[in-house]
Each structure stands twice: as structure tokens, then as C-alpha cells.
C-alpha positions, -999 to 999 in steps of 0.1 A, spaced: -824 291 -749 -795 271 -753 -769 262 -728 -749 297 -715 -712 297 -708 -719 298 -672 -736 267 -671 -712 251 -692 -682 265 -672 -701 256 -641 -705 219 -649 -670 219 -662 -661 231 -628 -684 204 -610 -670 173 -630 -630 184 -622 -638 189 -589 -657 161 -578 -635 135 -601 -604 147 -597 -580 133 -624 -590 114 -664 -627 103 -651 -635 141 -645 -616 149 -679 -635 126 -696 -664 139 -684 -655 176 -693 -649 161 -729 -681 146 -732 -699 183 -718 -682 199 -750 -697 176 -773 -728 182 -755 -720 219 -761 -709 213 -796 -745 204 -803 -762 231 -788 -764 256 -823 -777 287 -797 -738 280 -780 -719 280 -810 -734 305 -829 -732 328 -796 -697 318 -782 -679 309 -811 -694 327 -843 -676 332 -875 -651 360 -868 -638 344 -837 -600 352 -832 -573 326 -832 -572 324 -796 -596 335 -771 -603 330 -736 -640 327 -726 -638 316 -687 -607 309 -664 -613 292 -634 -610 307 -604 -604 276 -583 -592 250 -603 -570 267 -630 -585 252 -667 -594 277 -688 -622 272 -722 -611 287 -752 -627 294 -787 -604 292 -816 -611 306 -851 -590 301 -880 -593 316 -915 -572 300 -937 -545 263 -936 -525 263 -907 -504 233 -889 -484 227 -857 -454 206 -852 -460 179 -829 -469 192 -791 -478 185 -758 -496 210 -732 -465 205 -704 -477 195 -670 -517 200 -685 -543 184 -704 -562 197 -733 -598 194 -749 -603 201 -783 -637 201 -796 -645 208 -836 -673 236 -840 -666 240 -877 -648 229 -908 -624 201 -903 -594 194 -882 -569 167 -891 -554 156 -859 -520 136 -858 -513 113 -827 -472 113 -822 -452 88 -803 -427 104 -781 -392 90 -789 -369 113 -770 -378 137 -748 -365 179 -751 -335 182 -732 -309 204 -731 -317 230 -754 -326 203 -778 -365 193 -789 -375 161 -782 -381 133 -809 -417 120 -822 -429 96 -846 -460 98 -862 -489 74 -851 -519 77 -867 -541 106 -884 -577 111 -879 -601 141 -889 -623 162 -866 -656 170 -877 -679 193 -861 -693 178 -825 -662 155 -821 -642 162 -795 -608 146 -777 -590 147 -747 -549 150 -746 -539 137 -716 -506 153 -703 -474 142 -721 -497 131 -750 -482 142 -784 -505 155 -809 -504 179 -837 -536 197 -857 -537 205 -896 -562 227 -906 -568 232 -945 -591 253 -944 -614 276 -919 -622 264 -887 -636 267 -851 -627 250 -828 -640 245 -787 -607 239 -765 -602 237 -727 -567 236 -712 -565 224 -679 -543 251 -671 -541 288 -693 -517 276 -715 -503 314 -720 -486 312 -687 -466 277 -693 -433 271 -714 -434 239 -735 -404 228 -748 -401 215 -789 -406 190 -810 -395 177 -841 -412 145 -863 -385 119 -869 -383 88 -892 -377 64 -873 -339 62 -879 -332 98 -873 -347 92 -837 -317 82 -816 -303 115 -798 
């Protein structure tokens, strides 16, 4: 028998508490990759015919909250952050491309802050990466995917303002 979502969440749970901060994040990142492996987990906890967002565990004590993601078609986002939070996301199946953005003006009043594309890089099944908070990224999907994700915080319950990509000479406010 594989590894069960309580054990998972439980070790989760174990490495946030006891290193508060990236170190424990880090840690949490490498346990979904360690999950990602585990066929008996994905094929139980994120199967084909998972919905586009659903919660698995929430955290009683500290707050972060594992998701599975399933996604049937292409599908992008502009370029985001997770507010005050920190996200996991972890590639089950199919391919992600993910898009690290430089963040050239923040959102302010009323108006969505300014980014700048970085770099691009493609998520294959078992990779996973951890968004610190602040940290712009966007995700491109062309086709159907699943995805393991863990939000330090349910990210249902926390506004996040906009963003827009920019060239760089459409960036000053």
C-alpha cells in the first residue's frame, strides 16, 4: 500500500511545524515529489476525472491546505501571486508550462500591478516547485493535466489583487 493522505498530510503538518518558514516549505515540496512517485497516491487521490479544484485536507492548526487539480482541456493564467501565502505545485500528469514573472509595479489603487516575464520552464510529472510569497508566476496548460498543489493558506478565503504582463516600456505606472 502506498502512502495515504493522512500520512502525507501528517508529515506535511510535521515539517511546517517544526521548521517554521522556507526550510519547512522546502521540505513539504520535496514530500510531494515523494508523493508524486507513489502511483497507489495518484491514481487514488488524483485519478482522471478530478475537478479543477479540490480540496483533499485543511489543516486544522496550521492553515495550508493540499489540493488536487484536474484540467481537461488548454487553459492559462495571467501572472499571480498567492497574497500573504505560499504555494506548491506538483505535476501528476500531462505538462505544465510554468512562467516566472518579475514584479515591476505592485496593484494599487484599483489598478493591477506590472510584471515582466522571466523565464519559462515545463512541469513534467513528479516535478514539483515552491512559490514563495510575493513570487510571480503564471501556468499554461495545453492540454489535460493533474496537478498536486498545497497553499499555505485555502486560497478560497484570500483576495489577490491583478496583474498584467508588460513590455518593459509599458511598465512605468
Amino acid at each position: 500500500m502506498g502512502m495515504s493522505l493522512e500520512q502525507f498530510a501528517a508529515r506535511c503538518h510535521e515539517a511546517l511545524k517544526s521548521r517554521p518558514g522556507t526550510e519547512g516549505r522546502r521540505q513539504v515540496c520535496a514530500l510531494v515529489k515523494e508523493a508524486l512517485q507513489d502511483r497507489e497516491f495518484v491514481a487514488t487521490y488524483i485519478p482522471e476525472g478530478t475537478p479543477e479544484r479540490k480540496v483533499l485536507y485543511e489543516d486544522p492548526e496550521l492553515g495550508f491546505t493540499i489540493l488536487a487539480h484536474g484540467y481537461t482541456g488548454a487553459r492559462g493564467s495571467p501572472p499571480h501571486d498567492h497574497g500573504p501565502s505560499w504555494a506548491i505545485y506538483g505535476q501528476a500528469a500531462g505538462e505544465t508550462v510554468m512562467t516566472d514573472w518579475e514584479c515591476l509595479a505592485r496593484p494599487a489603487e484599483g489598478r493591477p500591478g506590472k510584471a515582466r516575464r522571466l523565464r519559462d520552464y515545463v512541469m513534467r510529472p513528479g516535478d514539483a516547485y515552491l512559490y514563495e510569497p510575493g513570487v510571480l508566476h503564471s501556468p499554461r496548460r495545453d492540454g489535460p493535466t493533474r496537478l498536486l498543489r498545497i497553499e499555505g493558506v485555502n486560497m478560497e478565503r484570500v483576495k489577490r489583487d491583478p496583474y498584467e504582463a508588460v513590455e518593459d516600456a509599458a511598465a512605468a505606472p
